[in-house]
N, C-alpha and C positions, 0 to 999 in steps of 0.2 A: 540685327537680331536682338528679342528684346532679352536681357537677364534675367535668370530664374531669381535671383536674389543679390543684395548687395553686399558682396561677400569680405569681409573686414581684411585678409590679405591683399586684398585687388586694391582697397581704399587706402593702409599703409603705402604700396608701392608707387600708386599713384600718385600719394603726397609726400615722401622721402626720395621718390627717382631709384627707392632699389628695396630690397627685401630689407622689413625690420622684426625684431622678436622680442616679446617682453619677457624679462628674470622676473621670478617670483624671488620678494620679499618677506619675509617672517620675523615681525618684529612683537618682541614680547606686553601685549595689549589683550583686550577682554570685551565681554557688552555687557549694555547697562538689564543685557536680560539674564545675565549669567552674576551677576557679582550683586545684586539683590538690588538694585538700584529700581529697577520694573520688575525684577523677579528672577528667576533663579531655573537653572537647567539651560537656559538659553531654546531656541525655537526648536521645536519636536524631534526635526530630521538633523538635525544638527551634532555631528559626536564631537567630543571632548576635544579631540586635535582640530575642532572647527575646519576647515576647506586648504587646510595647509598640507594632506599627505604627502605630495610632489614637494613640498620646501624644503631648506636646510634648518637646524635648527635652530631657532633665537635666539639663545645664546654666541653667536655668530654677531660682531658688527654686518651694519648695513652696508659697508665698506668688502669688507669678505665674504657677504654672500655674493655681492654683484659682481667678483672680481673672477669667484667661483665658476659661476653659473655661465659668465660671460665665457671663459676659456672652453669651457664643456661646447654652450652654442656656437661660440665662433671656430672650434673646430671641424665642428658636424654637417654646421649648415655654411660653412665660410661668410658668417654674419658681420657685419664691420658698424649696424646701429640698434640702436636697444632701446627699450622701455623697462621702467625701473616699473613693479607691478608692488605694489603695497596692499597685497591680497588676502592675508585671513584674520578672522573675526572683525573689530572697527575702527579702522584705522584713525579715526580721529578723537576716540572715545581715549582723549587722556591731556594731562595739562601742555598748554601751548607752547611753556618752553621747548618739553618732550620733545613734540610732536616736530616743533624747527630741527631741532639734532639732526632728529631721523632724516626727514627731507634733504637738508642741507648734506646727509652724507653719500647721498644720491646721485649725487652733481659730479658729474664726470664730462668728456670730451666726445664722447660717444652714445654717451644718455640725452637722447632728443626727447624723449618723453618723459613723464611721471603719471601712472594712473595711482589710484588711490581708492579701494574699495571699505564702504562705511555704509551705515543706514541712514537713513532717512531723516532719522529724531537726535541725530551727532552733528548735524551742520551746523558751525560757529563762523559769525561773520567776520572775527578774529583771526579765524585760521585762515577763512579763504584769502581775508587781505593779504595773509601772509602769501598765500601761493600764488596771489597775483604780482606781489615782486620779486619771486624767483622766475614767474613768466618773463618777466620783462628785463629782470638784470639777468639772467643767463638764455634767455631766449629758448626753454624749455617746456615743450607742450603738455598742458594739466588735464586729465580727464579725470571726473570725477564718476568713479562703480557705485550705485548706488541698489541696494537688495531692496526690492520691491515684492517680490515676487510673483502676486496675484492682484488685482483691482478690487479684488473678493474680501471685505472686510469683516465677516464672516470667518472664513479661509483662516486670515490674517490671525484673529484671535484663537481660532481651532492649534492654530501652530505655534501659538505662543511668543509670534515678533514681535510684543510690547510697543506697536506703532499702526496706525490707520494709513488709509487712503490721505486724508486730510496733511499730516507728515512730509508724504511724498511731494505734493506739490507744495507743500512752503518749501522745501529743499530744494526743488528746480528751481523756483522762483530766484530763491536767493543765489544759486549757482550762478543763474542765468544772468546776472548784474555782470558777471566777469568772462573774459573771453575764453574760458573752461568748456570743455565736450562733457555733456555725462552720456554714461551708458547705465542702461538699466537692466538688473540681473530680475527674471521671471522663469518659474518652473511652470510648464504648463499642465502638468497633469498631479496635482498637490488633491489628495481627497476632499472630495465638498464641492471642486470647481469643475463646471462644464462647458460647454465649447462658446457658450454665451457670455462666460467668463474669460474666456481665451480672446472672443475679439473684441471685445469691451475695453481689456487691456492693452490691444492693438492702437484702438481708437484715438483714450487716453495719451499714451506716449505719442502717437502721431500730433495732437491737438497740442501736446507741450514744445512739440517741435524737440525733442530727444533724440540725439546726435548717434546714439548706438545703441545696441538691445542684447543680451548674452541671453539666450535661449538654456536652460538648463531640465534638462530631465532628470525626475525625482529620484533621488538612490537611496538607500533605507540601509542602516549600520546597526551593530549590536550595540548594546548598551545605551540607547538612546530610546526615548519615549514610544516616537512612529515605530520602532523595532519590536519594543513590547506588542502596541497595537497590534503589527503585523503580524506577528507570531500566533497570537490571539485571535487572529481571523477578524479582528475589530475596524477593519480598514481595509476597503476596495481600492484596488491598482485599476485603474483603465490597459486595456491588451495594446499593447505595439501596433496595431492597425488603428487603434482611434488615437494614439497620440502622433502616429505621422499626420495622421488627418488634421488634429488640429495646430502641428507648427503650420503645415502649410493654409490652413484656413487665416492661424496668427498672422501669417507673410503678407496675403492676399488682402487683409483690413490696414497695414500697417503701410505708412507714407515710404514710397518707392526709395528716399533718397535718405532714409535711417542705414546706418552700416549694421550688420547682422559678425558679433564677432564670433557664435559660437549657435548651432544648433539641437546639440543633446548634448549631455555631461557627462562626466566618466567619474570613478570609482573604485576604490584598490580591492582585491577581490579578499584581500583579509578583512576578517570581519564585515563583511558584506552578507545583506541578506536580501536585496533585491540592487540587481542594477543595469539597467536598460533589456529586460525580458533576455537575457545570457545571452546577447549578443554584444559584438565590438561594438565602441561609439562609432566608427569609420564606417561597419556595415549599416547602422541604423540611419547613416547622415546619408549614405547611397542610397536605402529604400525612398526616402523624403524628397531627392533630385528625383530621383526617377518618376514619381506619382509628379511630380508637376511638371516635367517633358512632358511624359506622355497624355497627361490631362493639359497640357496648356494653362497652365495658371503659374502666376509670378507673384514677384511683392509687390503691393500697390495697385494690385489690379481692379481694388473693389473698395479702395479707400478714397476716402468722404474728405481727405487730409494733407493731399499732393499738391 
């Protein structure tokens, strides 16, 4: 039976021999589009707490949130391995000593992994050496989250990530020197981009040969740019029917054996002014399985890139 998708639990268990869970990390850092370095506000949809709602706070050692987070998960889900997740705003947007600290307080007996999410125009060949001899002297796997979001350079500037297309692939390239997984983070339904933009994007990551893709649906916050817009009526949302359409169009262009860790995003309902059409992320990820059961289409089934 063929798989609808390559679903990133299925691909952890696979490669660990048993369930693993990543701790979200919250360590106090910025972008070069918020601290005036490219400009200031940071990207449109982006509020102030950048994508950390679910963390502890940074004020916290990297040592006690892990140690936190861990006890909560290894209660719940009786989890016994972990990924250390160095998740909001850019994780490597800061001096190198820094950034060793942090890492280095990561390293635990149960931490097999390290992802590390940053943009595209933050990759230093400095640091990666660095993460390539924590690969190799504690035998901990690096993946590198890289915010891409659209192929759409257009898009790219309308949103204000201070970074092109051009960005993103010097960054795989030079990832790609070290035995690092990236995964790349795409919203697919970002105003300005249409479904030619959705599988272009497919293409793209498939041609780089990119190891994962986090699927993120747009969510819109008060106090930030797109919120004004929204409010404003100055910005059209695509309906919940054309954005299942096009993750699974996205699936259907993209190389079969990309891991898929994530296919709509979720939202804290405070302060929120749009977030995934007032439904749960879980029912919006059911409607998306179910169109491609009962349509017969899978990932990879139309990719030029397998």
């Amino acid at each position: 039976m063929i798989k609808l998708y390559n679903e990133y639990s299925e691909y952890l268990k696979l490669k660990y021999g048993e369930k693993v869970y990543k701790l979200p990390v919250n360590i106090p850092c910025t972008c070069p589009n918020r601290d005036g370095t490219l400009g200031y506000g940071g990207c449109t949809f982006c509020a102030e707490v950048g994508t950390g709602f679910e963390m502890l706070d940074s004020s916290l050692s990297v040592k006690e949130q892990l140690k936190r987070n861990m006890e909560y998960i290894s209660k719940k889900y009786k989890a016994d391995k972990f990924i250390a997740y160095f998740q909001n705003y850019t994780n490597t947007y800061m001096d190198t000593e820094k950034f060793k600290n942090y890492i280095n307080d990561a390293i635990a007996d149960n931490i097999v992994g390290i992802a590390i999410s940053t943009r595209p125009d933050c990759i230093s060949d400095e640091k990666l050496r660095f993460l390539d001899e924590i690969h190799s002297k504690y035998n901990v796997n690096i993946t590198i989250e890289l915010g891409l979001q659209t192929v759409n350079y257009h898009t790219l500037s309308n949103v204000n990530r201070g970074h092109t297309l051009a960005e993103f692939i010097d960054a795989v390239l030079r990832i790609k020197r070290y035995n690092f997984e990236i995964c790349t983070h795409i919203i697919l339904n970002l105003p300005g981009d249409n479904v030619l933009d959705t599988v272009e994007t497919a293409k793209i990551l498939s041609a780089l040969k990119i190891e994962q893709v986090k699927i993120h649906s747009l969510y819109i916050m008060e106090n930030t740019e797109m919120g004004r817009l929204y409010k404003n009526n100055e910005i059209n949302i695509i309906s919940k029917d054309e954005y299942v359409e096009r993750v699974v169009v996205f699936l259907e262009h993209l190389n079969k054996d990309i891991v898929v860790q994530r296919l709509a995003g979720r939202a804290p309902k405070e302060n929120s002014l749009f977030v995934n059409w007032g439904m749960s992320w879980w029912r919006l990820k059911d409607e998306i399985l179910y169109k491609m059961e009962s349509e017969n289409r899978h990932q990879g089934s139309k990719s030029k890139f397998n």
